[in-house]
N, C-alpha and C positions, 0 to 999 in steps of 0.2 A: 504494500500500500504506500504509495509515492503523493506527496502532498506538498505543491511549489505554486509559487505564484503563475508558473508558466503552461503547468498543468490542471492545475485546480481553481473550480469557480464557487466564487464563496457567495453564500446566500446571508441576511441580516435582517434580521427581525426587533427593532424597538430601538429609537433613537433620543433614547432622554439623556438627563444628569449621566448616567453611567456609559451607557452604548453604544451615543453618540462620538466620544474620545475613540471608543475601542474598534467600533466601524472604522475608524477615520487612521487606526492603525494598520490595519489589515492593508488598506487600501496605499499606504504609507510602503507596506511592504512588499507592493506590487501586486499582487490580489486584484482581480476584477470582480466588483461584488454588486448584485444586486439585492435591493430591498426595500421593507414595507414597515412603514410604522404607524399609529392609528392615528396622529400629523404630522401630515405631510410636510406643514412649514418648517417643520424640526428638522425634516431632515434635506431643502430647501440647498444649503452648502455643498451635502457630500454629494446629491445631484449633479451643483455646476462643477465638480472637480472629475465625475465621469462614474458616480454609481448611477444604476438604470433601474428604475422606480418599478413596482410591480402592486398590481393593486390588493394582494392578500398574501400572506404567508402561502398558501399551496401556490401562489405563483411564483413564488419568491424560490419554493422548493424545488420547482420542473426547472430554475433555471440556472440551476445549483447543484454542485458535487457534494459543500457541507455547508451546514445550516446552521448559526449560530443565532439566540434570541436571549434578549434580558426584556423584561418587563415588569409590572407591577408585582402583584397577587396572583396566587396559586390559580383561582381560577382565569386568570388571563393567560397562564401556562398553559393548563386546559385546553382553553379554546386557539390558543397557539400551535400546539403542536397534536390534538385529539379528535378537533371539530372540521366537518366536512369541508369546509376553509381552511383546514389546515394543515401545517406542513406537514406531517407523516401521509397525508391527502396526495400531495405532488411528489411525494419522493418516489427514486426508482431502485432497484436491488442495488446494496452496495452503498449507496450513499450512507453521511453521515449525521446526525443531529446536535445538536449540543445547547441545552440549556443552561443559561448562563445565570439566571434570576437565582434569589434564595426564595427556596420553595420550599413542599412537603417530603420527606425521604422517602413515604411510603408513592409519591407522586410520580419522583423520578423510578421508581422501579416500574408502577404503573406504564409508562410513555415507553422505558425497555424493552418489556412483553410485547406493548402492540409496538415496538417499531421492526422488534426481531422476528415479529409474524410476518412483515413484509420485507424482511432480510434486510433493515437494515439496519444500521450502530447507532445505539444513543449513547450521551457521555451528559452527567450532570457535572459542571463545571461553575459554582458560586464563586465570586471573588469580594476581596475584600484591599480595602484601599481609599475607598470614597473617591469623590473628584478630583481630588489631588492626585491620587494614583490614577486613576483612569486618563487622566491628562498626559500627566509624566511615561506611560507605558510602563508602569513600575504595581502593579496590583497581583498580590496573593490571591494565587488562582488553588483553589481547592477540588479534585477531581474524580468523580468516581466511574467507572467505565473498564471495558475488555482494557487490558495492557497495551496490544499490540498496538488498540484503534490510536488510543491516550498517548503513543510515544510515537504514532504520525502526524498528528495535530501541533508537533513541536513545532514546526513554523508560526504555527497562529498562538501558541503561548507564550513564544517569544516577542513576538511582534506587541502584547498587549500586556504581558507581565515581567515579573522581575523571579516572582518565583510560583512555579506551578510544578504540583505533589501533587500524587497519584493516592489518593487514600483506600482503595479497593474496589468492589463491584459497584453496581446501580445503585445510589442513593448516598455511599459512604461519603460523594463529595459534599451531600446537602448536610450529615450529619456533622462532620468537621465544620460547616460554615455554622451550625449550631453552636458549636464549643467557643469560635470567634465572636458570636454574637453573646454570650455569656459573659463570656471575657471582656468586650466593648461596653456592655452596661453598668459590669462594676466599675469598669476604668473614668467612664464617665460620670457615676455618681461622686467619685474621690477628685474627679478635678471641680464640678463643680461646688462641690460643698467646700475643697480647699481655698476656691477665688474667694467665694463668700465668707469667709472664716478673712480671709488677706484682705478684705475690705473693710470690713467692719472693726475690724482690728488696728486700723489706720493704715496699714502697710502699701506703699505703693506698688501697683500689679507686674506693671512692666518688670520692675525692679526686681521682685521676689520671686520671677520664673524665672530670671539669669541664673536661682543661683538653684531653684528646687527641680528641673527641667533637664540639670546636667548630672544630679546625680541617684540615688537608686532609685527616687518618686518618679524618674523620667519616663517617660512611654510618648506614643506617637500621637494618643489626643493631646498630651498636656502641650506638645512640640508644634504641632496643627490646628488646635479645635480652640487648644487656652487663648491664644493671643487673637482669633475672630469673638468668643467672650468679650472679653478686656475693649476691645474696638467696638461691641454693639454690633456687629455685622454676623445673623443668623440666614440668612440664606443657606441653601440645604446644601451639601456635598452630599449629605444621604438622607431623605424626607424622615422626619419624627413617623410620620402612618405607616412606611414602609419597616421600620424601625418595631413599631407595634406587632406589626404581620409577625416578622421573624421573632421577638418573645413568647408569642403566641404558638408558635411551630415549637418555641423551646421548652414553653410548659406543656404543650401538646406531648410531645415528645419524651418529655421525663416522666409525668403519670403514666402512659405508657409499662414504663419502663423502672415502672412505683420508685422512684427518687422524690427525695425530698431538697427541695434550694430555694432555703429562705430567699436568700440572696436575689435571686430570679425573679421570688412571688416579688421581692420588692421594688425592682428593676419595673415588674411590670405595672404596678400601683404605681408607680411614679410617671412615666413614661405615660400612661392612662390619665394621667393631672395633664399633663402637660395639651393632649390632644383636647382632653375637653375644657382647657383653655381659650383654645382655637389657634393651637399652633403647631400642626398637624403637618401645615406643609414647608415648615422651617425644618433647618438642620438638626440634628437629634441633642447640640450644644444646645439648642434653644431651654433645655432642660434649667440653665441658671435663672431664669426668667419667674419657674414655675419654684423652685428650692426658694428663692428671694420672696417671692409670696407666701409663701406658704410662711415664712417668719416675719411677716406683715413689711417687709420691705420691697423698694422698688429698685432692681437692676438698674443702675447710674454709674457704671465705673470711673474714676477719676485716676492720673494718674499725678505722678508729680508730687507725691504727699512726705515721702521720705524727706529727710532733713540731713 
């Protein structure tokens, strides 16, 4: 199985915050790609540089070797890759699929069965990185899928990430994007309970991530997410509701599997404030906003206070 930009025509399905950068890598790496996403104006750009629009995922799939898609919600996966519009609809023996969204594990096994009825490879591939990585071509790609398919697709992993692991069959890449999204929720309740603690406390913010950011508190929100905080500037790198879905997949997933994570329930009570705030389609930092109310104060960061 040979996979080049000079052999292979790649198919793109969903052109938001995330998909939009990674289409636009593929294409970067010489790729001819067509695609469909549910606006058009979004994807308006990778049109005038030479992708070739197609009006539904099954068409996107007849005109394509492999088929990559990030989108919303589980059921946009669905009707993505299951519904008579869709791509398992257009494909032909051999071709390849690759869901990119975080979704349900038990979902991407689902889309396997039926895509292996019609002989052809699915690969659940979640990544993580937010817009910054999707930008950069630097986003941890998490993979679950046959070996052989997973280690032809290096072109396209390369092109879009910095690191992509093979976690095992159908679904194991969505399970690993579950542990990151774990991992992301605590990270984010400690930085922003940390700002607000450096606020109220008088401390100036700029000043106090120089010195907590370089050493073991450091991590890639406090490096990334703190300093859009501190500036007021919540635009999403990755939407709060999308953010919900996947806690949701993560409590789904550990009842399951009778775990108990305080942690998580609390990840998602919070996270839950924050949406029925009405801030749902802010970045998932937007979370200082909702900690600060919640102790009857209003997010005003200042900086400049040190002496």
């Amino acid at each position: 199985m040979l996979i080049t930009p000079e052999t292979t025509k790649i198919g793109w399905v969903g052109t938001g915050v995330m998909g939009h950068s990674m289409c636009r890598h593929l294409m970067d790496a010489g790729f001819q790609v067509s695609l469909y996403s549910r606006t058009r104006d979004k994807a308006a750009d990778l049109i005038a540089a030479g992708a070739t629009w197609c009006d539904s995922p099954k068409d996107v799939a007849q005109a394509s070797d492999v088929v990559f898609a990030i989108v919303g919600m589980p059921s946009d996966v669905r009707e993505v890759f299951l519904s008579d519009q869709g791509v398992l609809a257009g494909c032909q023996p051999g071709n390849i699929v690759v869901d990119m969204t975080t979704s349900e594990p038990q979902l991407a096994i689902e889309i396997a069965d039926a895509a292996r009825a019609r002989e052809v490879h699915s690969v659940d591939a979640p990544v993580s990185g937010g817009d910054v990585g999707a930008k950069a071509g630097t986003l941890s790609i998490m993979i679950g899928g046959d070996s052989a398919v997973v280690a032809a697709l290096e072109p396209c992993w390369k092109a879009m990430g910095k690191t992509y692991v093979r976690q095992g069959q159908a679904g194991s890449g969505q399970h690993a994007k579950i542990v990151n999204q774990i991992l992301v929720a605590a990270g984010m309740i400690g930085v922003c309970e940390s700002l607000l603690y450096a606020q109220q406390s008088g401390l100036d913010l700029e000043t106090v991530l120089k010195s907590v950011s370089s050493g073991a508190a450091g991590s890639w929100a406090l490096s990334n997410l703190a300093p859009r905080i501190v500036s007021g500037h919540f635009d999403p790198g990755f939407f709060v509701d999308h953010f919900v879905k996947d806690l949701g997949i993560a409590m789904q997933e550990s009842k399951r599997m009778s775990l108990n994570l305080p942690g998580l329930e609390l990840a998602c009570e919070l996270y839950e404030r924050v949406v029925a705030r009405g801030d749902g389609q802010l970045g998932t930092h937007a979370l200082q906003m909702t900690l600060a109310e919640m102790s009857e104060l209003t997010w005003a960061p200042t900086t400049a206070q040190a002496k």
